[in-house]
TITI-326398 format. One record per residue (C-alpha): residue number from 1; residue in one letter; x, y, z. Coordinates in steps of 0.02 Angstrom, whole numbers, plus 32768, in hexadecimal, padded with zeros to 4 digits. Layout:
N
{lumti NUM 'A' {X Y Z}}
...
END
This chain:
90
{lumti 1 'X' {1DA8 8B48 1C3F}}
{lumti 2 'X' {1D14 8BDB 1C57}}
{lumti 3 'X' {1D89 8C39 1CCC}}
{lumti 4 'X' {1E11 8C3F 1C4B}}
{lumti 5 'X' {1E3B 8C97 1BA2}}
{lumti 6 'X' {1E7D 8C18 1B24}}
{lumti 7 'X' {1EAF 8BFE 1A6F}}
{lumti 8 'X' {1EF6 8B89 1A1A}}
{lumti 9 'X' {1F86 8B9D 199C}}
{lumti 10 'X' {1F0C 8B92 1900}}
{lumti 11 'X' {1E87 8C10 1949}}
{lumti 12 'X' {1F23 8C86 1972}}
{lumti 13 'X' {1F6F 8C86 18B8}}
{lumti 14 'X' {200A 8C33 18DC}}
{lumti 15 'X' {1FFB 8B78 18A8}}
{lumti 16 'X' {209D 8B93 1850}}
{lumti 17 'X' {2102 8BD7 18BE}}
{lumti 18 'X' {2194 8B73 1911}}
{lumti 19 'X' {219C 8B5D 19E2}}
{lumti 20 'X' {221C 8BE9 1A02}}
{lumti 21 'X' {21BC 8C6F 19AB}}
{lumti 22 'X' {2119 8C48 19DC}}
{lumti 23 'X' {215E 8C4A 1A8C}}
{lumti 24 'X' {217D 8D0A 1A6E}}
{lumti 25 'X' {20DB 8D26 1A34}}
{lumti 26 'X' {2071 8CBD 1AB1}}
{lumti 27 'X' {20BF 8D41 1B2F}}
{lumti 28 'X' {2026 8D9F 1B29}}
{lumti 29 'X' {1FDE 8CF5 1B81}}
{lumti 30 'X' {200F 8CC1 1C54}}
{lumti 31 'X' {2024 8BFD 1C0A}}
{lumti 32 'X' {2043 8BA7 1B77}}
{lumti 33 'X' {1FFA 8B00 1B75}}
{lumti 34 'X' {205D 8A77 1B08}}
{lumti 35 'X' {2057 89D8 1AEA}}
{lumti 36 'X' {2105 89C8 1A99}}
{lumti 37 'X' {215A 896C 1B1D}}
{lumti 38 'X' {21F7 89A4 1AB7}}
{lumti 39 'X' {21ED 8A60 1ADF}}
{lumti 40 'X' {2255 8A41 1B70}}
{lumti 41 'X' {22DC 8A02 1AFA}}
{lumti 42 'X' {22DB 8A82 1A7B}}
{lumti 43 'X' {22D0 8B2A 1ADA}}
{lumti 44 'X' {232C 8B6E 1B70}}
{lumti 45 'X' {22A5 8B5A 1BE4}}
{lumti 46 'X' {22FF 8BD8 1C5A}}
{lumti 47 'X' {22D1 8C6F 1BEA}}
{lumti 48 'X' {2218 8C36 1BE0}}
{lumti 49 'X' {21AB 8CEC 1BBD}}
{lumti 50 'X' {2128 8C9C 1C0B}}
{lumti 51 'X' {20EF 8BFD 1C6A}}
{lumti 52 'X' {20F1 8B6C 1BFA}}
{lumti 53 'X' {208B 8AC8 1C21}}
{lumti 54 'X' {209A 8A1F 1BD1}}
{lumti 55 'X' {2022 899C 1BC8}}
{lumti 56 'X' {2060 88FA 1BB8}}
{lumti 57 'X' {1FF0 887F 1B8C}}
{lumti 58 'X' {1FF4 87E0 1B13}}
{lumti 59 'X' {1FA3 8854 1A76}}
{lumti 60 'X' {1F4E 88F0 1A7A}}
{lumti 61 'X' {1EA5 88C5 1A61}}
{lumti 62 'X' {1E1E 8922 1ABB}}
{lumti 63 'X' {1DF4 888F 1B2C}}
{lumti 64 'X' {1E9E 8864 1B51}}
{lumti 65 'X' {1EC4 8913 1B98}}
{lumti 66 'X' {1E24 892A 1BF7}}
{lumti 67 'X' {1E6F 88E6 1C8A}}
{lumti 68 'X' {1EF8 894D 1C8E}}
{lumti 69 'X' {1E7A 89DB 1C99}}
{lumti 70 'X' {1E61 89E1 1D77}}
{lumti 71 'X' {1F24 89EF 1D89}}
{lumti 72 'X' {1F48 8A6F 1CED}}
{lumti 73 'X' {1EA9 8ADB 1D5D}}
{lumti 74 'X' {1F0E 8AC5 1DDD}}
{lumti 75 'X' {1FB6 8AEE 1D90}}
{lumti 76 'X' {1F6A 8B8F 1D49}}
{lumti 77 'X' {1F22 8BB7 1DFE}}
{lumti 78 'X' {1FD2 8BD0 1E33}}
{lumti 79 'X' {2038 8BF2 1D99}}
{lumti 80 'X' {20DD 8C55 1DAB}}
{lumti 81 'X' {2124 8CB7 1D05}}
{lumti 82 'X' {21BE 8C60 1CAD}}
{lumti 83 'X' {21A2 8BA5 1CF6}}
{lumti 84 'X' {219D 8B0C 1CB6}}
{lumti 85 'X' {2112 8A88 1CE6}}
{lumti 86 'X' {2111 89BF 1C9B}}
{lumti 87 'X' {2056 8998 1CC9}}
{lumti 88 'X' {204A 88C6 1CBF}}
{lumti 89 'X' {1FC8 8854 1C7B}}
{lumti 90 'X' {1FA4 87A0 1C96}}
END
């Protein structure tokens, strides 16, 4: 993802933190990128700070997500602030 700025929760500090907080904080970000299909569950999606995405996929092993990557491009081509997106794997 060269035309993108990413970290992960470890390189950002905040391995410990719990989903609602870290939602504050990733608001310096345009999309947080999940692969807790519970998120949608546990926050009120509605008062998102920023666009979250959610990969769901069978485990969250690199080559399990790689084919996610074309549509999460394309999702982030045309995000809009404070949505929700479920991006599906096979």
């Amino acid at each position: 993802m060269t035309d993108h700025s990413v970290r992960t929760v470890v390189e950002a500090g905040w391995s410990v933190i719990k989903n609602g907080k870290l939602l504050t904080l990733a608001a310096e970000f345009d999309a947080f990128i999940r692969v807790d299909k519970n998120l949608s569950f546990q926050q009120n999606l509605e008062k998102l700070p920023i666009a979250v995405v959610v990969l769901d996929a069978v485990s969250n092993e690199l080559s399990v997500l790689a084919p996610l990557v074309p549509a999460l491009l394309r999702e982030l081509a045309s995000l809009k602030p404070k949505t929700y997106t479920l991006l599906k794997g096979t």
